[in-house]
C-alpha positions in Angstrom: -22.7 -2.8 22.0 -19.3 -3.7 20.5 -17.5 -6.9 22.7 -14.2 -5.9 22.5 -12.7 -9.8 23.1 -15.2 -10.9 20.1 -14.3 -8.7 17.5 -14.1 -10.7 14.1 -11.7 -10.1 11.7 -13.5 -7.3 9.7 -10.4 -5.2 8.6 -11.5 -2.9 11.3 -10.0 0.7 10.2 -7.3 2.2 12.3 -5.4 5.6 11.7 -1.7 5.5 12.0 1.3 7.5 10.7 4.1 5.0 10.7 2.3 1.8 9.5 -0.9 0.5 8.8 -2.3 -2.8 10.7 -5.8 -3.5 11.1 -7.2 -5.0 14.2 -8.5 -8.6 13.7 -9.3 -11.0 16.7 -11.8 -14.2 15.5 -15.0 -14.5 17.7 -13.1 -18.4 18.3 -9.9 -17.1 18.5 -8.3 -18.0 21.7 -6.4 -15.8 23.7 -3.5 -14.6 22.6 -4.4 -14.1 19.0 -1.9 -12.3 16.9 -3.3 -9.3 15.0 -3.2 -8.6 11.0 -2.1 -5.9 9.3 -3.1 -4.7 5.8 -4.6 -1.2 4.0 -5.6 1.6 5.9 -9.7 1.2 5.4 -12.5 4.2 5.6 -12.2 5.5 9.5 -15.3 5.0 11.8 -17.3 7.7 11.9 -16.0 11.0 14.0 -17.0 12.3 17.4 -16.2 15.3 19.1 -13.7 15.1 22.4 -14.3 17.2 25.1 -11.3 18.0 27.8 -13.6 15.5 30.2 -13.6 13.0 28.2 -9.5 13.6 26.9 -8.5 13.8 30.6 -10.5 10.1 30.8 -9.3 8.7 27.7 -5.6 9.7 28.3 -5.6 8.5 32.2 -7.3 5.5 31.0 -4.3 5.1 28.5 -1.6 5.8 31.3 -2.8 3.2 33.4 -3.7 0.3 31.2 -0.1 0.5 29.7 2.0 0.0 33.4 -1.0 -2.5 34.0 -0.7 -4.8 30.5 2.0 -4.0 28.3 3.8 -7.0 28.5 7.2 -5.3 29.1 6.7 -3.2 32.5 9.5 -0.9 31.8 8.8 0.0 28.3 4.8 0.4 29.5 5.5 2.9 32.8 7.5 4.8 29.8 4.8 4.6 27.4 2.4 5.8 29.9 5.0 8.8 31.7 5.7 10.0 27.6 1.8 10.3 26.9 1.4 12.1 30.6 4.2 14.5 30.0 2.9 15.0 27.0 -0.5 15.9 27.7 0.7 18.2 30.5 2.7 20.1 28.1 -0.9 20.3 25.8 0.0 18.2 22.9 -3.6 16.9 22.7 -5.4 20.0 24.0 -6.3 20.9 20.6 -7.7 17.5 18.9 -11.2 17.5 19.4 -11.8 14.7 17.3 -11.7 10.9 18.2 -9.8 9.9 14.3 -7.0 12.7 15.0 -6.5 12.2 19.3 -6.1 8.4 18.5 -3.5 8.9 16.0 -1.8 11.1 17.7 -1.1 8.9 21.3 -0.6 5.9 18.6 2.1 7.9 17.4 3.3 8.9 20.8 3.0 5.3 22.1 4.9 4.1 19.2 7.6 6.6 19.0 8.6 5.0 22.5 8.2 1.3 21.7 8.4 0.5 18.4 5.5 -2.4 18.9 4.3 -2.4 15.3 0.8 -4.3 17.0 0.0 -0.8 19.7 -3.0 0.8 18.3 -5.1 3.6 19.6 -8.8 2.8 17.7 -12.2 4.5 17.0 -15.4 2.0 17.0 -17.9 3.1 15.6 -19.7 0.9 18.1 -20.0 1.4 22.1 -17.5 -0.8 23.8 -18.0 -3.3 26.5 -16.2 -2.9 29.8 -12.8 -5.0 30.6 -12.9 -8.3 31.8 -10.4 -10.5 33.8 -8.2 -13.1 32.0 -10.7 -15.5 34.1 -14.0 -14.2 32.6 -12.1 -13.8 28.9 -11.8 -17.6 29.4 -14.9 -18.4 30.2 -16.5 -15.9 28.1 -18.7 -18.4 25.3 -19.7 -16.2 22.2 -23.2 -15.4 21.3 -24.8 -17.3 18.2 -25.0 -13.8 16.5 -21.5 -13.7 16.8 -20.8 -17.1 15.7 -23.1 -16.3 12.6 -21.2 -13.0 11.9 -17.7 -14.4 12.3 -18.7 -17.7 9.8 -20.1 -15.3 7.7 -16.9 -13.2 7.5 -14.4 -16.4 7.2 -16.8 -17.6 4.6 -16.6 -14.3 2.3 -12.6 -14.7 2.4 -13.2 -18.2 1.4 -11.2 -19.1 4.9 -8.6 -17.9 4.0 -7.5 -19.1 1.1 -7.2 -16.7 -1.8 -5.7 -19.2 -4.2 -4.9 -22.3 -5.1 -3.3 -23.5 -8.1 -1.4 -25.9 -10.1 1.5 -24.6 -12.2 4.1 -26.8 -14.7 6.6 -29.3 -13.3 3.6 -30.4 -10.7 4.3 -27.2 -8.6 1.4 -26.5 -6.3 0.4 -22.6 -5.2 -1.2 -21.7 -1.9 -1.9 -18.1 -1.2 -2.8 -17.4 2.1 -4.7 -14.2 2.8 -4.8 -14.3 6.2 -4.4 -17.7 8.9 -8.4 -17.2 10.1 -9.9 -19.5 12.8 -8.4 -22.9 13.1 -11.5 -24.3 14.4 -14.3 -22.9 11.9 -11.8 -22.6 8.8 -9.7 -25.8 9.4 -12.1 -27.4 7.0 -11.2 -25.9 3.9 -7.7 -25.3 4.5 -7.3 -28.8 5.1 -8.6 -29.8 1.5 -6.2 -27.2 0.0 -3.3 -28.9 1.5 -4.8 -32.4 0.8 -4.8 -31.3 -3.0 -1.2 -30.3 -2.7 -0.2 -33.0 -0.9 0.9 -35.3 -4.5 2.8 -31.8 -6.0 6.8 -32.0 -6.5 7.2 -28.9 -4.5 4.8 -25.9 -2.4 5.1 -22.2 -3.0 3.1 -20.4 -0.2 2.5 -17.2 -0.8 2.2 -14.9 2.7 3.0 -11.5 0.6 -0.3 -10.4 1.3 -0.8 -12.5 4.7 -1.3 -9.8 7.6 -1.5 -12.2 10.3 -4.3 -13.9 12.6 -4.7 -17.3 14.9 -1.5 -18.6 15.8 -3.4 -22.2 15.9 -4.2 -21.7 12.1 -0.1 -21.3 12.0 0.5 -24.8 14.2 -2.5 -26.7 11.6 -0.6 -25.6 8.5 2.6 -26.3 9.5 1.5 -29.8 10.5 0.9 -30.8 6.8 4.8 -30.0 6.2 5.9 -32.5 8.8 6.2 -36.0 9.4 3.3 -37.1 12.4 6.1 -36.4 15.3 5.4 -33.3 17.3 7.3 -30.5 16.5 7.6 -27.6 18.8 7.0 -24.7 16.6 6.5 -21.8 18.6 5.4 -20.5 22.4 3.4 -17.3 23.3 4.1 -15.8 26.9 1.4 -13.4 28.6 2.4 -11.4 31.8 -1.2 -10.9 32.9 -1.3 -14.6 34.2 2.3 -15.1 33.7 1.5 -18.3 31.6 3.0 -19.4 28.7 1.5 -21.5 25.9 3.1 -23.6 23.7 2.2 -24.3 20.1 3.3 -28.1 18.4 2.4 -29.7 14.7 -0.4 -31.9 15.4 0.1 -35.7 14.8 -3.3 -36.8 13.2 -4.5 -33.9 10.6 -7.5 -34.0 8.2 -6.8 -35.1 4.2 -3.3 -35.5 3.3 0.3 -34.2 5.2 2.9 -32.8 2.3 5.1 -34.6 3.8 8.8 -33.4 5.3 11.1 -34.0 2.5 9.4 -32.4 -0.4 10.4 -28.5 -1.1 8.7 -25.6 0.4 8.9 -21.8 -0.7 7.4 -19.0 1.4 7.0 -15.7 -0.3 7.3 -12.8 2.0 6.6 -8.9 1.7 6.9 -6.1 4.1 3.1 -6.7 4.5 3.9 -10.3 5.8 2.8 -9.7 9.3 2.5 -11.3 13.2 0.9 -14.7 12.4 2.5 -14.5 9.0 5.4 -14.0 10.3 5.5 -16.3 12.7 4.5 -19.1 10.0 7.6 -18.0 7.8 10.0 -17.6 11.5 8.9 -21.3 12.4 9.7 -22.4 9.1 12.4 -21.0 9.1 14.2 -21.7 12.0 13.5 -25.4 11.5 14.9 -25.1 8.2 11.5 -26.3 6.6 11.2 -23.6 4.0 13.1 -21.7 1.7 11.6 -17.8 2.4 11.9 -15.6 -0.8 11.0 -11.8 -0.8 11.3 -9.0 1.3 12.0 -9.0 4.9 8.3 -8.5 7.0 6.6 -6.1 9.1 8.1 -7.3 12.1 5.2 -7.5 14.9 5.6 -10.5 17.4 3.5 -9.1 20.3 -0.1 -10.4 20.9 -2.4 -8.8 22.9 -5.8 -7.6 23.9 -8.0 -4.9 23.1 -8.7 -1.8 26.0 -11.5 -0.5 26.3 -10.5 3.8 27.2 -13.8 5.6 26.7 -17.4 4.2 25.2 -16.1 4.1 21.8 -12.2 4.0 21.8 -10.0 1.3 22.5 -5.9 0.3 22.9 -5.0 -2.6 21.4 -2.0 -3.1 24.0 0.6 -6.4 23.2 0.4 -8.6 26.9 2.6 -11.2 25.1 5.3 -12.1 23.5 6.1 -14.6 21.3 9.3 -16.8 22.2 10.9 -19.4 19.5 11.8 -22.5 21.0 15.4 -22.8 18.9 16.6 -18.6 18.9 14.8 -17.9 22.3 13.4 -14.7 21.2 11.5 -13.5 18.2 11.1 -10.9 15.1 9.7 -7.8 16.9 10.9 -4.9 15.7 13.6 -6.8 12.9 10.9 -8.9 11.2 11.9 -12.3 9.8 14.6 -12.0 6.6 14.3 -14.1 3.5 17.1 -17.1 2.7 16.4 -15.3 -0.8 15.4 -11.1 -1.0 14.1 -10.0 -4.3 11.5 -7.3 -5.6 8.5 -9.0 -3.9 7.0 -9.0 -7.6 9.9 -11.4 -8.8 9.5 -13.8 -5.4 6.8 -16.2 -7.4 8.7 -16.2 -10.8 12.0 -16.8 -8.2 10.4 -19.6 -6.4 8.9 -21.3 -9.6 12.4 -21.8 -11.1 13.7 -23.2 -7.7 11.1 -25.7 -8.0 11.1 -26.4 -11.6 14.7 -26.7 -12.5 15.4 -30.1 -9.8 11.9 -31.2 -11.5 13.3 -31.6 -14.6 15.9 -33.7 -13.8 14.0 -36.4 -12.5 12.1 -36.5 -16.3 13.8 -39.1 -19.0 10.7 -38.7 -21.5 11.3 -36.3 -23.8 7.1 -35.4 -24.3 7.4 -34.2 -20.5 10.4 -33.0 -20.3 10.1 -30.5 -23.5 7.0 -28.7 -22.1 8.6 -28.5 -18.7 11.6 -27.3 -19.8 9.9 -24.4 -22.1 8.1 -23.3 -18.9 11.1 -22.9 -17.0 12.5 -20.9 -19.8 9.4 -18.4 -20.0 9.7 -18.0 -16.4 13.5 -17.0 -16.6 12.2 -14.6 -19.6 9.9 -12.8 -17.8 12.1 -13.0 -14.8 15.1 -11.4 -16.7 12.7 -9.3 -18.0 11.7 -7.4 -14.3 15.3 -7.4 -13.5 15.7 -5.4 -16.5 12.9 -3.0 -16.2 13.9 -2.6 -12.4 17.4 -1.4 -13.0 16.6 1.3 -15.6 
């Protein structure tokens, strides 16, 4: 049977006409969680719908939408649009699961824009809902905790690259911010290693989200020990909000505050990404270079509407302590927008150029300088291309 609050982050397929997220909530993750988005995956297997078990699935829809969505006027329209809807026989004729849920995901969307709303197959039967006070109290199984360290463990926790380019640059690429607690490990080595580099390129192009306390641990490295308030997530189910700081002792190495940092963005940069590259942003940390992202800011929970289809339905919202709102709908726009596939060549220069100024040997500063002109070759050389 499929636990619905311990899903781990296995690119679970969804169908979907406007965008393509995939659902990913960690077996650790805490409440609140902010999903990823990335390809559109092989679909669960099929099933038949029967009008039964259509009338269940879309009452089921109606009401968890006024009960959860975490803006009540937008959900009690959401849920009138896929009644009205229904009465007028919009769904009469989808008899299968893959279609009917990409079809009310499309409805639901078409009223709210929320980029994170996602009507889902599982190919697994799905637990019943439980209260915010049992989802707190809810411990995962050790089959569960095997599964999900397995998983974070085959995407190296998240780090798809490190690397060290000319002029002392470090390169991060972060795949995805997976489970603070269980992948905190590794991430903190990669930023120990970059801690002694001239500058940090972190690349989110690929990035489709995850634990917003993955988002609070790496931004710690980039400050000094001081608490800085980076971010809060509000939930109308127990009207709470949660607020997320830089930690002042971290594991390895900080970067430091006063170094260069370069976050590369893509319209695949999404939720958790995004709020990395917002928080940066906004606290003028970073200097983003790309394309603007996805723009999903909601976190949420997953529904359970019939034994094996659920609604991922946004209860939150996320709320920036210094703009008082957030990138729903707008996504987060780059100090710098390019061709994503010029952001790194972009980036290096930035970092390069103020590197070679600081050399007076001519060994080092030859090499360094033949770098940066390679870079603005191939550079010039995708502008080129791109315009013809």
């Amino acid at each position: 049977m499929l636990n619905r609050r311990r899903l781990i982050p296995n690119l679970l397929a969804v169908t979907m006409l406007l965008s393509t997220p995939y659902f990913a909530q960690s077996a650790l993750a805490q409440h609140g969680a902010i999903q990823m988005q990335g390809p559109v995956q092989n679909l669960p297997p099929d099933f038949m719908v029967d009008a039964k078990m259509r009338a269940q699935i879309i009452d089921n829809l109606s009401k968890k939408m006024r009960a959860f969505y975490v803006f009540p006027e937008i959900g009690e329209k959401m849920a009138a649009a896929i009644e009205s809807h229904d009465k007028a026989g919009a769904y009469t004729h989808l008899s299968s699961a893959n279609r009917l849920a990409a079809k009310l995901t499309e409805d639901l969307l078409a009223i709210s824009h929320d980029k994170h709303i996602r009507v889902m197959n599982s190919p697994d039967k799905v637990d019943d809902d439980i209260t915010a006070e049992q989802r707190a109290n809810d411990k995962p199984s050790a089959e569960e905790l095997a599964s999900n360290a397995e998983f974070e463990r085959s995407r190296n926790y998240g780090v798809e690259k490190y690397e060290r380019l000319l002029g002392n640059i470090a390169y991060l690429e972060l795949g995805g911010f997976l489970n603070a607690q269980t992948s905190g490990e590794v991430v903190a080595a990669a930023m120990t290693v970059a801690s002694g580099a001239n500058a940090l390129i972190i690349d989110l192009c690929r990035n489709g989200g995850g634990d917003p306390a993955m988002v609070a641990l790496i931004c710690s490295y980039l400050f000094d020990p001081e608490p800085v308030h980076l971010n809060d997530l509000y939930f109308r189910e127990s009207n709470q909000t949660r607020q997320f700081w830089t930690h002042a002792v971290v594991p390895g190495k900080r970067f430091g505050k006063d170094k260069p940092v370069y976050v590369l963005t893509s319209e695949r940069t999404f939720s958790a990404a995004e709020e990395f590259s917002y928080n940066l942003k906004n606290l003028k940390r970073a200097t983003l270079i790309g394309a603007t992202t996805g723009g999903g800011a909601n976190p949420g929970d997953s529904y359970k509407l019939a034994d094996h289809l659920t609604v991922f339905i946004p209860n939150g919202r996320a709320i920036s302590p210094i703009t008082k709102t957030n990138w729903e709908g707008t996504g987060v726009t780059p100090h710098i927008a390019v061709p994503v596939d010029q952001a790194l060549l972009t980036a290096q220069l930035l970092a390069m150029k103020p590197v070679l100024d600081t050399i007076k040997e001519d060994w080092r500063k030859q090499p360094l300088q033949r770098a940066i002109d390679d870079v603005q070759s191939k550079l010039n050389a995708m502008k080129t291309k791109a315009k013809n």
